[in-house]
TORGU-965163 format. One record per residue: x, y, z of N, C-alpha, C in turn. Coordinates in steps of 0.05 Angstrom, whole numbers, padded with zeros to 5 digits, always signed. Example, Ala and Ser with C-alpha at 12.3 -4.5 7.8 and 13.67 -1.06 7.14 Angstrom:
+00264-00114+00156+00246-00090+00156+00264-00066+00156+00257-00045+00142+00273-00021+00143+00258+00001+00157
This chain:
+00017-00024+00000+00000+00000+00000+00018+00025+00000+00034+00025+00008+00060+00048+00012+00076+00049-00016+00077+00024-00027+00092+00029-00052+00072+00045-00073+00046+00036-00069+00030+00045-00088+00026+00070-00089+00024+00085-00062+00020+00114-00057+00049+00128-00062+00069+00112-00055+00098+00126-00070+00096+00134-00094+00080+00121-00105+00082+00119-00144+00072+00134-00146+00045+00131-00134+00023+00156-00147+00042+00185-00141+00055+00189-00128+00057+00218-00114+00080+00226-00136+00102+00200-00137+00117+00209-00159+00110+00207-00186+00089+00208-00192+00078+00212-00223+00063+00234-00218+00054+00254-00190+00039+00269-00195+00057+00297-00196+00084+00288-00177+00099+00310-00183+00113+00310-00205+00118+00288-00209+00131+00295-00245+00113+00305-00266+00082+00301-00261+00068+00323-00278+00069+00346-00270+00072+00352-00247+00065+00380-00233+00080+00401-00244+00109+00389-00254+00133+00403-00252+00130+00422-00271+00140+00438-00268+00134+00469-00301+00142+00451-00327+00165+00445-00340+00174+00448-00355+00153+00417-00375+00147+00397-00356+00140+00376-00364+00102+00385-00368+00095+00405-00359+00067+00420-00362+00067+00435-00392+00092+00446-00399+00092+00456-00417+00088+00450-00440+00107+00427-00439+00105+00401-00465+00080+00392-00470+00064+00390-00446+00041+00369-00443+00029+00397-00452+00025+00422-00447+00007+00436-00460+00005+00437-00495+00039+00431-00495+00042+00441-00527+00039+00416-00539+00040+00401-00538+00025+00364-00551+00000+00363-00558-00024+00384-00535-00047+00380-00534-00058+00406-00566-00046+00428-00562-00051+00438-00584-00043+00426-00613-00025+00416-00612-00020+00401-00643-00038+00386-00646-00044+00371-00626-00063+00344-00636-00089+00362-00637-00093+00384-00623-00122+00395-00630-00123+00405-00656-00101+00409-00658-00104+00438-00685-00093+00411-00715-00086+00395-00712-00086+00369-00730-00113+00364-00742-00123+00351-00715-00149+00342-00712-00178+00356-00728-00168+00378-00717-00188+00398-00736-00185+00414-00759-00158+00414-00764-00147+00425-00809-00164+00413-00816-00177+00437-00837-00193+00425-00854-00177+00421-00878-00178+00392-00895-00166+00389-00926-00168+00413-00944-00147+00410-00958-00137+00438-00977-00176+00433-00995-00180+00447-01014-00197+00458-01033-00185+00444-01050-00198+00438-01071-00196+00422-01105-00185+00444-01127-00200+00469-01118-00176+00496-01134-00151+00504-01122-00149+00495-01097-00123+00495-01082-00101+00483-01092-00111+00462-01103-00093+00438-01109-00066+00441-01134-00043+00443-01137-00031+00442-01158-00028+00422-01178-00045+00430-01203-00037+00406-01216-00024+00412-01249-00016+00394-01251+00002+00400-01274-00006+00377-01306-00010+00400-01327-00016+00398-01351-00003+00388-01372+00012+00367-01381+00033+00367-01402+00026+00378-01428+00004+00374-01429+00003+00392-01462+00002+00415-01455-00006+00435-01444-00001+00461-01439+00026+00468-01447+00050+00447-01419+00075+00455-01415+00089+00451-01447+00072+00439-01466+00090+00423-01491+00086+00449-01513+00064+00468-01505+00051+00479-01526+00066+00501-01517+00078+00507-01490+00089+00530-01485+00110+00535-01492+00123+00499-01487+00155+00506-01507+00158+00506-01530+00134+00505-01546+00142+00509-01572+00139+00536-01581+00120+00550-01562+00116+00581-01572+00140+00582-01560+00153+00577-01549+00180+00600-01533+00195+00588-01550+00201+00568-01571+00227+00559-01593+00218+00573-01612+00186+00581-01623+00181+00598-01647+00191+00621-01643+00185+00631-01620+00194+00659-01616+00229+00663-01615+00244+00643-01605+00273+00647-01615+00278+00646-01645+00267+00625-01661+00271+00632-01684+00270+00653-01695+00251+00661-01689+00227+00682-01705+00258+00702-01704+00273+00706-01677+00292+00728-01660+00318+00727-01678+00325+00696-01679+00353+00687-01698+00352+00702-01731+00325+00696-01736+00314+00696-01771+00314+00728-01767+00310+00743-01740+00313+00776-01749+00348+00787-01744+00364+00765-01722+00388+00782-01722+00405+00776-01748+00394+00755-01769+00413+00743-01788+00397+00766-01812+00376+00772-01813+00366+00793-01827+00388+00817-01817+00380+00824-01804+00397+00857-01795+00427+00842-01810+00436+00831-01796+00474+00819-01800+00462+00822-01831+00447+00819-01841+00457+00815-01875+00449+00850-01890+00435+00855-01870+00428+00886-01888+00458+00905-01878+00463+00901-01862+00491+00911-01841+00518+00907-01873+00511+00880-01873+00534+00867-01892+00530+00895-01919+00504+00893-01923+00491+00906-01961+00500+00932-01952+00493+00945-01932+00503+00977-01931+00526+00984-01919+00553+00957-01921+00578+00963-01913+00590+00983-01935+00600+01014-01927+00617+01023-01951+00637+01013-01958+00648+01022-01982+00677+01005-01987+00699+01013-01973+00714+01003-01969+00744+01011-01955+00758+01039-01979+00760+01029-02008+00772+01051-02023+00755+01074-02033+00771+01098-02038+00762+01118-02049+00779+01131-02060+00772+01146-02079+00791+01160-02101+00773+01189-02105+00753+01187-02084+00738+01214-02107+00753+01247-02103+00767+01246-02080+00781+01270-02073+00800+01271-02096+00822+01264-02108+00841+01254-02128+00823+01260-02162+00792+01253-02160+00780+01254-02185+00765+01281-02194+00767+01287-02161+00750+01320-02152+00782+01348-02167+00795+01331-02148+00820+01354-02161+00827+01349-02187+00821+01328-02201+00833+01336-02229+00818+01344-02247+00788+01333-02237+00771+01352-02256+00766+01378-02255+00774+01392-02235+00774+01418-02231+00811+01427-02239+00817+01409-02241+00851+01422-02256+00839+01424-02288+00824+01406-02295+00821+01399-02325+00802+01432-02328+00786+01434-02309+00766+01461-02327+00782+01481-02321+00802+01483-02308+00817+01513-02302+00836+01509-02331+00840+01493-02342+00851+01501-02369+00840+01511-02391+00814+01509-02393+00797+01522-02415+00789+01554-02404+00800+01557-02386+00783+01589-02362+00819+01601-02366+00841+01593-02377+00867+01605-02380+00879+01605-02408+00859+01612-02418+00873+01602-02455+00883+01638-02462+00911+01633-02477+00911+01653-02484+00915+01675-02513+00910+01648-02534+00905+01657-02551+00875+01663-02561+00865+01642-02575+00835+01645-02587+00817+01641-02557+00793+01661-02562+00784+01658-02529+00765+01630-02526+00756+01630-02510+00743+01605-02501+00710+01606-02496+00707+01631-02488+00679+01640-02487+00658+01653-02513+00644+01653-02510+00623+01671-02536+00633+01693-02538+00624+01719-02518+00628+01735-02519+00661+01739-02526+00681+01731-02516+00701+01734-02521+00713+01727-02562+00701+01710-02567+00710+01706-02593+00696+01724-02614+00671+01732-02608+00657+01750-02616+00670+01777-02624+00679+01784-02597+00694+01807-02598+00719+01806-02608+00736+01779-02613+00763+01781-02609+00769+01781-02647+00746+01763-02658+00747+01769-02685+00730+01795-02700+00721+01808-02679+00709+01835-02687+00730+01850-02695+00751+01852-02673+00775+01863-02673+00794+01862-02693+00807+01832-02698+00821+01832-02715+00815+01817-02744+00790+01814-02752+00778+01813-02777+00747+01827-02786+00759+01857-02780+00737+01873-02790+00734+01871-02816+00706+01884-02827+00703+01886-02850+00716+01900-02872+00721+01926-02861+00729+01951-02884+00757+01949-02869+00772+01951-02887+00795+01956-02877+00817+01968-02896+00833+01988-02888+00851+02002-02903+00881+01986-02918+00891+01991-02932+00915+01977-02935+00933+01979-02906+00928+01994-02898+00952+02011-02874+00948+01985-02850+00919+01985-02851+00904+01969-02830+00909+01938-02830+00904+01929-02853+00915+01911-02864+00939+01896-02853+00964+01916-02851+00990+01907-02853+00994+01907-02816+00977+01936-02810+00974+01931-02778+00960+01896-02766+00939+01894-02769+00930+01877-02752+00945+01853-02768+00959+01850-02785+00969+01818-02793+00986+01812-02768+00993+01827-02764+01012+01832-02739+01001+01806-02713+00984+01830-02709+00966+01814-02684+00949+01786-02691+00948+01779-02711+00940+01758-02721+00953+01732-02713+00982+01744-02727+01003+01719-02722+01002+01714-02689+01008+01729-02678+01011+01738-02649+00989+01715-02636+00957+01725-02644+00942+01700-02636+00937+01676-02637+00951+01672-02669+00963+01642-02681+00982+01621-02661+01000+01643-02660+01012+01631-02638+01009+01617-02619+00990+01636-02602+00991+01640-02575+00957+01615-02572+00949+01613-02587+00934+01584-02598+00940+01560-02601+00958+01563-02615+00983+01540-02613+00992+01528-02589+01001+01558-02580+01018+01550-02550+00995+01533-02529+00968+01549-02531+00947+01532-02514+00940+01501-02517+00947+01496-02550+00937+01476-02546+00963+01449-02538+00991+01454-02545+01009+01443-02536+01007+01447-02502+01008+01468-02493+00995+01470-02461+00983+01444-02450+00955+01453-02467+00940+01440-02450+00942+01404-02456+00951+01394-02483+00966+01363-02484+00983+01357-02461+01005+01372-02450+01030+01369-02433+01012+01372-02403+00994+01388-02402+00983+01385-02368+00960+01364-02368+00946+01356-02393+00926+01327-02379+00942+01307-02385+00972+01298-02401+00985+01285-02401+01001+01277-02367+01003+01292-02349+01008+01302-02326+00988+01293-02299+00959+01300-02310+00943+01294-02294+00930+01274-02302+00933+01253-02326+00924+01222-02333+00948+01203-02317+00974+01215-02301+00991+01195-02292+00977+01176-02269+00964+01187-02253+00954+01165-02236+00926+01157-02238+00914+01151-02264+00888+01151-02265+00894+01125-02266+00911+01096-02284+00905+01077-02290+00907+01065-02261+00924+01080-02231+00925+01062-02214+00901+01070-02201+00887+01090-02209+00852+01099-02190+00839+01075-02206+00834+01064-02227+00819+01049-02243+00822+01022-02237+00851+01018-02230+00854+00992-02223+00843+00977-02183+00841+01018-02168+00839+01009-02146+00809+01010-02143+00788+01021-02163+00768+01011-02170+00751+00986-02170+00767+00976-02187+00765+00950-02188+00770+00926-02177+00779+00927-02164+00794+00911-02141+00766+00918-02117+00764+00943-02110+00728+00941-02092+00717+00931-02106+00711+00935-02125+00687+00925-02139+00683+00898-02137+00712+00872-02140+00712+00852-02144+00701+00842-02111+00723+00859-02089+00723+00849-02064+00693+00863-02046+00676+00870-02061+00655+00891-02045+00633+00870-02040+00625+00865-02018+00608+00844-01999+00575+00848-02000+00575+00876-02007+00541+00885-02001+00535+00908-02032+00510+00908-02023+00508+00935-02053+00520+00955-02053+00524+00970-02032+00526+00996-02024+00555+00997-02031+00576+00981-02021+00600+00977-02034+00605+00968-02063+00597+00963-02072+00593+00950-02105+00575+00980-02111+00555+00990-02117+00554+01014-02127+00566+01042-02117+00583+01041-02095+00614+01055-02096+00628+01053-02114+00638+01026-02124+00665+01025-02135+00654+01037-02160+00627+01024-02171+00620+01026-02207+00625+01062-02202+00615+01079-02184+00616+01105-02179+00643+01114-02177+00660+01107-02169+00689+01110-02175+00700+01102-02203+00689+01085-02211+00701+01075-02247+00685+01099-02263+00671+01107-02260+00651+01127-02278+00667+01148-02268+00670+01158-02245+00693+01180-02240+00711+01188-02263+00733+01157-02257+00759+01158-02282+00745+01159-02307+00719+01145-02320+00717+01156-02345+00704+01178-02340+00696+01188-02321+00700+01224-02320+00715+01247-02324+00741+01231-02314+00764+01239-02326+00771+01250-02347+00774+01226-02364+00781+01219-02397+00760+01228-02413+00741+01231-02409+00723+01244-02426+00737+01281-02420+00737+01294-02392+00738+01317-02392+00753+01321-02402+00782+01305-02406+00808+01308-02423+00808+01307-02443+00790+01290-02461+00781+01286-02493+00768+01320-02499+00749+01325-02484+00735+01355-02484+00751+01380-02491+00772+01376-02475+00790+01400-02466+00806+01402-02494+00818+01377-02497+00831+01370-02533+00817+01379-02546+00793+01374-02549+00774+01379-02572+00778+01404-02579+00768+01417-02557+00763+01453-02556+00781+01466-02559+00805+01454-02552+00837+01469-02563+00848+01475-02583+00843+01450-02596+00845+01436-02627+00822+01455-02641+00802+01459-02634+00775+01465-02650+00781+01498-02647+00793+01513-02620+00806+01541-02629+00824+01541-02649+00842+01526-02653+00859+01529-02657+00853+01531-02699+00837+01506-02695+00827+01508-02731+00810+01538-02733+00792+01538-02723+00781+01559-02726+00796+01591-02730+00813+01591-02710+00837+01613-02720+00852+01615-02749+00859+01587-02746+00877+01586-02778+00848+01594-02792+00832+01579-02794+00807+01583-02822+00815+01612-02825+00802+01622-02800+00796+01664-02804+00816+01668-02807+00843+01664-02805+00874+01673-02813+00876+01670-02846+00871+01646-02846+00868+01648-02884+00854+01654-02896+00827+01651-02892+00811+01677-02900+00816+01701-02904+00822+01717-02887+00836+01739-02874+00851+01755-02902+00875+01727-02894+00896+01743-02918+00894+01730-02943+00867+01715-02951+00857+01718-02981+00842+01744-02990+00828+01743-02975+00813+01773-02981+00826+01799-02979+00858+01801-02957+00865+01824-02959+00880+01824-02985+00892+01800-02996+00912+01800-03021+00883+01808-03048+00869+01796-03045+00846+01806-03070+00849+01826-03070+00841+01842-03044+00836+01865-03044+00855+01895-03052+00881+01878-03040+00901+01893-03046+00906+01898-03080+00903+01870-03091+00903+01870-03121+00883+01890-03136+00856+01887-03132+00845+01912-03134+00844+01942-03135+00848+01939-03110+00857+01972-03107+00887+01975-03127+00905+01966-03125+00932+01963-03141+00927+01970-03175+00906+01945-03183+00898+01940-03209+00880+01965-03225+00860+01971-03203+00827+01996-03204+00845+02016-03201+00869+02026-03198+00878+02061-03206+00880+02071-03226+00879+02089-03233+00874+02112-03259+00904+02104-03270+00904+02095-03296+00935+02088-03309+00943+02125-03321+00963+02123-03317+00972+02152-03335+01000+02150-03359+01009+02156-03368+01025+02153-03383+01062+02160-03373+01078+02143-03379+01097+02154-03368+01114+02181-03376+01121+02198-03369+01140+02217-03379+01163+02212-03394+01165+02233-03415+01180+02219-03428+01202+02233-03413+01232+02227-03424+01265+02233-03413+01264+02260-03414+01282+02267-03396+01291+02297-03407+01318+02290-03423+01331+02266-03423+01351+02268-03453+01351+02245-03467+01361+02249-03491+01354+02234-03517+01377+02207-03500+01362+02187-03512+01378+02167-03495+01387+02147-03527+01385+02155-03549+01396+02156-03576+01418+02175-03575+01429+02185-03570+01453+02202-03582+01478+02196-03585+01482+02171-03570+01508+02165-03585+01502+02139-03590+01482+02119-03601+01472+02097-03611+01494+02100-03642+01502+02113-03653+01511+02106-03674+01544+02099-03674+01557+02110-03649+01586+02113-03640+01575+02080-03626
């Protein structure tokens, strides 16, 4: 009977004790609050779709493509409107402007309208005296010359400025061959049309030198056909008179 009341007393102080009350409090709430969770909801629930997830990765691989097929677009328009590395047009700029300053320095027959207008007003007028005549042949030759001299001039300075055209033509071509996109390929053809920019303005410049130059001779020989007519005329059209005779007998000693 003593053992039994020992027991009881030591199981009532080992509940009594704080720390072992505590536990026993906090056991009793889990199992309450267990006991009574209510189960999640059926919209609660996570569930998972494979065709959805299959249909998603394929919009998200279209859409990379779709991304690849636009950066390889750009990379190729990038490529088409690369300029070319060469250029010559500074080099084609200065010689065509060397080539027209030779026709703007001529200094015999002029180069302009007004100027030839006037310049053969001057020295192939209409009426003209013998005196006049012998004056302006003068200035004639003078412009003959000096016509001449322009057009040898101007042979010796586009001979001068055609020296580096065949290596502009050749570095033309060479873009042209190596040019990747359009924009570089209708560069170079624009640099080869340059050089026969060139050669044409140089053929031009010849022409017009050459073409003073005939034109002067023509009116030069003209010139002095009509002043020699003319001179014959006037020479020929004077009043004839008779010569005088001697004042001595140029018989007088014909018989000695």
């Amino acid at each position: 009977m003593s053992t039994t009341s020992s027991t009881v007393s030591t199981s009532s102080s080992a509940i009594g004790s704080p720390p072992n009350r505590r536990a026993l409090v906090a056991l009793t709430v889990l199992s309450i609050a267990a006991a009574t969770a209510a189960p999640p909801a059926r919209g609660q629930q996570i569930v998972f779709d494979p065709r959805a997830h299959v249909q998603t990765s394929l919009q998200a691989a279209r859409q990379l493509e779709s991304l690849a097929n636009e950066a390889r677009q750009l990379a190729n328009e990038a490529r088409t409107l690369a300029a070319s590395p060469y250029s010559h047009l500074a080099e084609s700029s200065a010689t065509l402007r060397d080539i027209g300053e030779l026709a703007r320095t001529v200094r015999g027959t002029a180069a302009t309208l007004e100027g030839v207008q006037r310049q053969f007003s001057d020295l192939y007028p209409d009426d003209l005296s013998t005196a006049d005549l012998l004056a302006l042949g003068g200035q004639r030759s003078t412009t003959a010359r000096r016509t001449a001299e322009d057009v040898a001039r101007s042979a010796a300075e586009l001979e001068r400025l055609s020296q580096g055209r065949d290596q502009r033509l050749r570095g033309a071509l060479s873009a042209s061959e190596a040019a990747e996109g359009q924009t570089a390929a209708i560069q170079s053809s624009t640099q080869m049309l340059a050089v026969l920019a060139e050669d044409l303005a140089s053929m031009r410049t010849t022409l017009l030198a050459q073409s003073r130059l005939m034109a002067e001779a023509t009116a030069r020989q003209a010139a002095e056909r009509d002043a020699a007519a003319e001179a014959r005329r006037r020479f020929w059209g004077r009043t004839s008179t008779p010569p005088r005779a001697p004042t001595f007998d140029p018989l007088s000693h014909a018989r000695d």
